[in-house]
C-alpha positions as CSV (number, residue, x, y, z in Angstrom):
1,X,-4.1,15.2,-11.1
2,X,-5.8,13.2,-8.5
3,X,-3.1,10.9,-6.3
4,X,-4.9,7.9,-4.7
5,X,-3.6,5.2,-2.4
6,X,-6.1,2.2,-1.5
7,X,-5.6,1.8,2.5
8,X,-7.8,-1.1,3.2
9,X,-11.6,-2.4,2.5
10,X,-13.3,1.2,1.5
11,X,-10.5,3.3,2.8
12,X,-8.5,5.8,0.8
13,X,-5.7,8.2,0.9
14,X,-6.6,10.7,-1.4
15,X,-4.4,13.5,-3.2
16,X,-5.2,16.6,-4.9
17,X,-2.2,19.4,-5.2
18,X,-1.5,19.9,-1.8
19,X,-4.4,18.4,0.0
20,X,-4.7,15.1,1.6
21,X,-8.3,13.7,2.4
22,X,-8.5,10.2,4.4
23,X,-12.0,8.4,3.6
24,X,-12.8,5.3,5.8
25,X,-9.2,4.3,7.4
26,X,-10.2,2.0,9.8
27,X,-7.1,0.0,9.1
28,X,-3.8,1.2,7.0
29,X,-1.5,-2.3,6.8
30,X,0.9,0.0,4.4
31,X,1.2,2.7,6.5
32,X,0.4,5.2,3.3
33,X,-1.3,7.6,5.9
34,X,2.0,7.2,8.4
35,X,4.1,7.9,5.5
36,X,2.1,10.9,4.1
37,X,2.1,12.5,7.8
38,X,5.7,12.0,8.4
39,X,6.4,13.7,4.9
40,X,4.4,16.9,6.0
41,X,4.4,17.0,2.1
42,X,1.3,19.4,2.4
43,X,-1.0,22.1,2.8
44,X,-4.2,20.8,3.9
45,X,-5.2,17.4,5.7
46,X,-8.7,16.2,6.2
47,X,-10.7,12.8,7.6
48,X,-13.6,11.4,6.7
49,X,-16.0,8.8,8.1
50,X,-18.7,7.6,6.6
51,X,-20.0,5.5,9.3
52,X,-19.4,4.0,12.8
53,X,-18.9,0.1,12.0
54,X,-15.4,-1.5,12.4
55,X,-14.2,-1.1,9.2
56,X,-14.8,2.0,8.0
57,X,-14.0,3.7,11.3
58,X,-11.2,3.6,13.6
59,X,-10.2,6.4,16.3
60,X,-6.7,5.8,15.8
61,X,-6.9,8.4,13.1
62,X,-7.0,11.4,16.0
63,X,-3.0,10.6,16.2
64,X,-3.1,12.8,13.2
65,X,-4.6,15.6,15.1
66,X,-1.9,18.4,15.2
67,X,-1.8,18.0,11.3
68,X,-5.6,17.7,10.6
69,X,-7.8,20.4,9.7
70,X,-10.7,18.6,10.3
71,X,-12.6,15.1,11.1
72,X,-15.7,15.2,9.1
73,X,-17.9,12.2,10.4
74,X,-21.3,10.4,9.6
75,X,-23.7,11.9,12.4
76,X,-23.9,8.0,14.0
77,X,-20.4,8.7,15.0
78,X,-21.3,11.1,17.8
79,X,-22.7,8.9,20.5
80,X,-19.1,6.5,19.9
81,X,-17.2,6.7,23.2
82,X,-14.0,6.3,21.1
83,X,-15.2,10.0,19.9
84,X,-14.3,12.2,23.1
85,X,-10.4,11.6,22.2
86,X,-11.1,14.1,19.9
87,X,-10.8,18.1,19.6
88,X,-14.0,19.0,19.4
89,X,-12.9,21.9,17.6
90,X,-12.3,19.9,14.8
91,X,-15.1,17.7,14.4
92,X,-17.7,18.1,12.2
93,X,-20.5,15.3,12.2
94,X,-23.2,15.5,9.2
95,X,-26.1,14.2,8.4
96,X,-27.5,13.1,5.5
97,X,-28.0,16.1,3.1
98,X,-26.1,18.1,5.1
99,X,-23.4,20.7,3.8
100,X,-19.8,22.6,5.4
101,X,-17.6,24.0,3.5
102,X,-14.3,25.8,4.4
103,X,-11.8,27.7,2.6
104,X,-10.6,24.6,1.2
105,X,-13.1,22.2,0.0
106,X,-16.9,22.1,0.5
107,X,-18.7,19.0,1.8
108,X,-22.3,17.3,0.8
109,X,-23.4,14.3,2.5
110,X,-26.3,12.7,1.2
111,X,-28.0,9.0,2.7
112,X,-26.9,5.7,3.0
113,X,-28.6,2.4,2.4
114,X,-26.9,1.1,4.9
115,X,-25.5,3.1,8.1
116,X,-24.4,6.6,8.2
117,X,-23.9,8.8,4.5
118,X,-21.7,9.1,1.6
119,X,-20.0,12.3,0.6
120,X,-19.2,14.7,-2.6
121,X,-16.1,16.8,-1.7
122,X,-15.0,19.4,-4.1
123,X,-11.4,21.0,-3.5
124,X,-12.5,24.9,-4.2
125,X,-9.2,26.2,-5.9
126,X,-8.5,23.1,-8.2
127,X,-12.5,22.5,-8.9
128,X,-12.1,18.7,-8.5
129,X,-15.0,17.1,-6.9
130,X,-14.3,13.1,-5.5
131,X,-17.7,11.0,-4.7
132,X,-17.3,8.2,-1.5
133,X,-19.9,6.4,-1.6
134,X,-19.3,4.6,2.1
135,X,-21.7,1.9,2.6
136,X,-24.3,3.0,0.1
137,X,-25.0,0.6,-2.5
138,X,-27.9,-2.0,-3.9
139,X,-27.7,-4.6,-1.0
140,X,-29.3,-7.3,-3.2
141,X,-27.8,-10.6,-1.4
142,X,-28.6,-13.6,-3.1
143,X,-30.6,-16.0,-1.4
144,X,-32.5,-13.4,0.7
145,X,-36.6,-13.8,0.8
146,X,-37.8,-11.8,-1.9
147,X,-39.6,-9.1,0.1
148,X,-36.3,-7.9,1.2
149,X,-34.7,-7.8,-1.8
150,X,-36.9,-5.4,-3.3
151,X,-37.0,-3.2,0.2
152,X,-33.4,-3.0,-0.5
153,X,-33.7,-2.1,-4.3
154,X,-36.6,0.6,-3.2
155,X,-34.2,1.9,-0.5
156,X,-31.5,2.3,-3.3
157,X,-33.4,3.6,-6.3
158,X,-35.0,6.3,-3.4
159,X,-31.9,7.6,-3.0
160,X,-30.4,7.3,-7.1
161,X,-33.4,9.9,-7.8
162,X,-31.3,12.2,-5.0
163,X,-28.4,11.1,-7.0
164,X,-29.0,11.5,-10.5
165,X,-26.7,13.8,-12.5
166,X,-23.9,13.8,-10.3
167,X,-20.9,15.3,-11.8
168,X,-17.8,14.3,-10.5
169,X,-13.8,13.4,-11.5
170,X,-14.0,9.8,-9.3
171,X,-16.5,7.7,-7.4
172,X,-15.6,5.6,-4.8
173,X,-18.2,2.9,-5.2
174,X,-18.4,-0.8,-3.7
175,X,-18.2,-3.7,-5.7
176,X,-18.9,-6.2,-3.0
177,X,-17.7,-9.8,-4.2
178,X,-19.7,-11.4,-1.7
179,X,-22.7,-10.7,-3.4
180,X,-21.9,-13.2,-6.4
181,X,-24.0,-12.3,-9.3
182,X,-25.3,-8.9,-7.7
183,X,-22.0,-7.4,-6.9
184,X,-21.8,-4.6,-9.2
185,X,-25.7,-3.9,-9.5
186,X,-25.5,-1.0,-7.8
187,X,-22.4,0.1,-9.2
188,X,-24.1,-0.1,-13.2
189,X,-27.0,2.0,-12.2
190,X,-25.0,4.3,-10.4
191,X,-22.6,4.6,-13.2
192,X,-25.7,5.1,-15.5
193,X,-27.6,7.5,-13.7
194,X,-24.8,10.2,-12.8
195,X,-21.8,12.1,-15.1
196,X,-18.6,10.4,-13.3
197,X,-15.7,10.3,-15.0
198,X,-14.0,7.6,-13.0
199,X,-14.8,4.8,-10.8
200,X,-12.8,3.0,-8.2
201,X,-14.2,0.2,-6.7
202,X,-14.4,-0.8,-3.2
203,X,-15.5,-3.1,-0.2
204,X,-14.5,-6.4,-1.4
205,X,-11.1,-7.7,0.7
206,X,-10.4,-11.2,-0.2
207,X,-12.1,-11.4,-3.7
208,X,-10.6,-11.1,-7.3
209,X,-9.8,-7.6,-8.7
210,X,-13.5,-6.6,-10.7
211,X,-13.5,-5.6,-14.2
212,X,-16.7,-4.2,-16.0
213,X,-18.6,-6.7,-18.2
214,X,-18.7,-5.9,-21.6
215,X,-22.5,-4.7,-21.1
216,X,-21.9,-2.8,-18.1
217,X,-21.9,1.1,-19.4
218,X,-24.0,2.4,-21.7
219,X,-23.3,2.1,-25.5
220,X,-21.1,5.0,-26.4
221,X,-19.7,5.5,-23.4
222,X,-16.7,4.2,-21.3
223,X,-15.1,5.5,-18.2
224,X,-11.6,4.3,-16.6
225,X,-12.0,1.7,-13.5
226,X,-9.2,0.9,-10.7
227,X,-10.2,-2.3,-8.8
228,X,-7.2,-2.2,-6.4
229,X,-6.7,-5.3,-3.7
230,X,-3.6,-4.8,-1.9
231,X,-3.1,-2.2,1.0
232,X,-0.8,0.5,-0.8
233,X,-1.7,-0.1,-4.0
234,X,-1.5,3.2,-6.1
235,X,-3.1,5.0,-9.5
236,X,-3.1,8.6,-10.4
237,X,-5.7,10.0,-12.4
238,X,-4.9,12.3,-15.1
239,X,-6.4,14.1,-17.8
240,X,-9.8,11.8,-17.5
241,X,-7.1,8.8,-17.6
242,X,-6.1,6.2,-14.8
243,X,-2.3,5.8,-15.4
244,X,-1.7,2.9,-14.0
C-alpha cells in the first residue's frame, strides 16, 4: 500500500511500509511532515528536491536531519547558500540521468523541461517504484508566440522518447490550471506513452480539483487519478485502487 499526504503545490509525503520519502516540501501548512517525524513511526526517511525555485525547495527541511537518511537534490541545488546547513554526508545532488541507490531504494533522475530533474524511486524490498515528475511538463502557455510554443513541445517530446515505457505504481505529474486549455497536455501524452498505474496531479494551488476528460486515456484503458487541493489531504493506494 502506498500512503500519500499532499503537503503543498508539488510537495508530498509519501509512505511505503516503513519508509517515508519527502518530494518538493517547500511549504507544509498541515504539518504532515512535523507529525510523521514526531511519530518516529519508521524505518527509513528520505528528501527529495527536484529543483532550487521557491516552491519546490525549502532548507527548513534539514530540521529533519538526525532522522533523515538522506537529502537527494536536483544538481542546481548545489551552488544555494541555504545548502551549507546541511551534512554533507547526507547529501546527494544528481543530475539528470543520474543514478544512487542504497540498501533501501534506488534513485533515477532523468531532465526537466524546466529547471532541475524529476525522479523514479523504487523501494528495493517492497518493489514499488513512485515517479515525481517536479517541474517537467509540456509548458504550452496560451497566448505565447508560436515559435515558443513548439520549442517547448520539442523540449518535452525530446525527453517523452527518454520516457517512454515507464513502469511505475504512481506518477506525480502537474496539471497546471494556469495553463487554461493546455493544462493537462502534458499529462495525456505522458499517461499515453509510459505503463503508470496511477496518477496524482500536481502544481496547481488555487485552481479547481482536475478530473480527466472523457477522451483523455486511451480506449480500453483507465487508471485511478487523485487531484488533491488542500494541504493534508490524504489517499492510500491499494491493490491498483485509490481508496479515497
Amino acid at each position: 500500500m502506498i500512503e500519500m499526504t499532499y503537503l503543498l503545490n508539488s510537495g508530498f509525503l509519501v509512505r511505503v511500509g516503513r519508509t517515508l520519502l519527502v518530494f518538493d516540501d517547500f511549504k507544509d501548512p498541515a504539518g504532515a511532515v512535523d507529525a510523521a517525524a514526531a511519530a518516529a513511526d519508521f524505518d527509513h526517511l528520505y528528501f527529495f528536491a527536484s529543483h532550487s525555485h521557491f516552491d519546490h525547495f525549502d532548507a527548513h527541511i534539514q530540521r529533519y536531519e538526525a532522522q533523515a537518511d538522506r537529502y537527494i537534490l536536483s544538481d542546481d541545488i548545489r551552488c544555494m547558500k541555504d545548502c551549507s546547513v546541511f551534512d554533507t554526508q547526507k547529501l546527494t545532488f544528481l543530475k539528470p540521468y543520474a543514478s544512487w541507490q542504497d540498501d533501501v531504494l534506488a534513485v533515477e533522475s532523468f531532465d526537466s523541461t524546466d529547471l532541475g530533474t524529476s525522479f523514479c524511486v523504487t523501494l528495493k524490498e517492497e518493489g514499488t517504484t513512485i515517479f515525481h515528475a517536479g517541474d517537467f511538463n509540456w509548458w504550452d502557455w496560451t497566448g505565447e508566440p508560436a515559435e515558443q510554443r513548439k520549442l517547448a513541445e520539442n523540449a518535452f517530446r525530446k525527453q517523452m522518447k527518454k520516457l517512454a515505457g515507464l513502469e511505475a505504481d504512481v506518477a506525480f505529474f502537474p496539471v497546471d490550471g494556469r495553463m487554461g486549455p493546455s493544462l493537462d497536455k502534458g499529462a495525456k501524452v505522458f499517461c499515453a506513452e509510459t505503463e503508470i498505474r496511477a496518477l496524482v496531479t500536481m502544481h496547481s494551488i488555487g485552481y479547481p480539483a482536475w478530473q480527466p476528460p472523457a477522451d483523455f486515456f486511451a480506449p480500453g484503458r483507465e487508471i485511478p487519478v487523485w487531484s488533491p487541493r488542500k494541504p493534508g489531504e490524504k489517499n492510500c493506494l491499494k491493490d491498483g485502487r485509490l481508496l479515497k
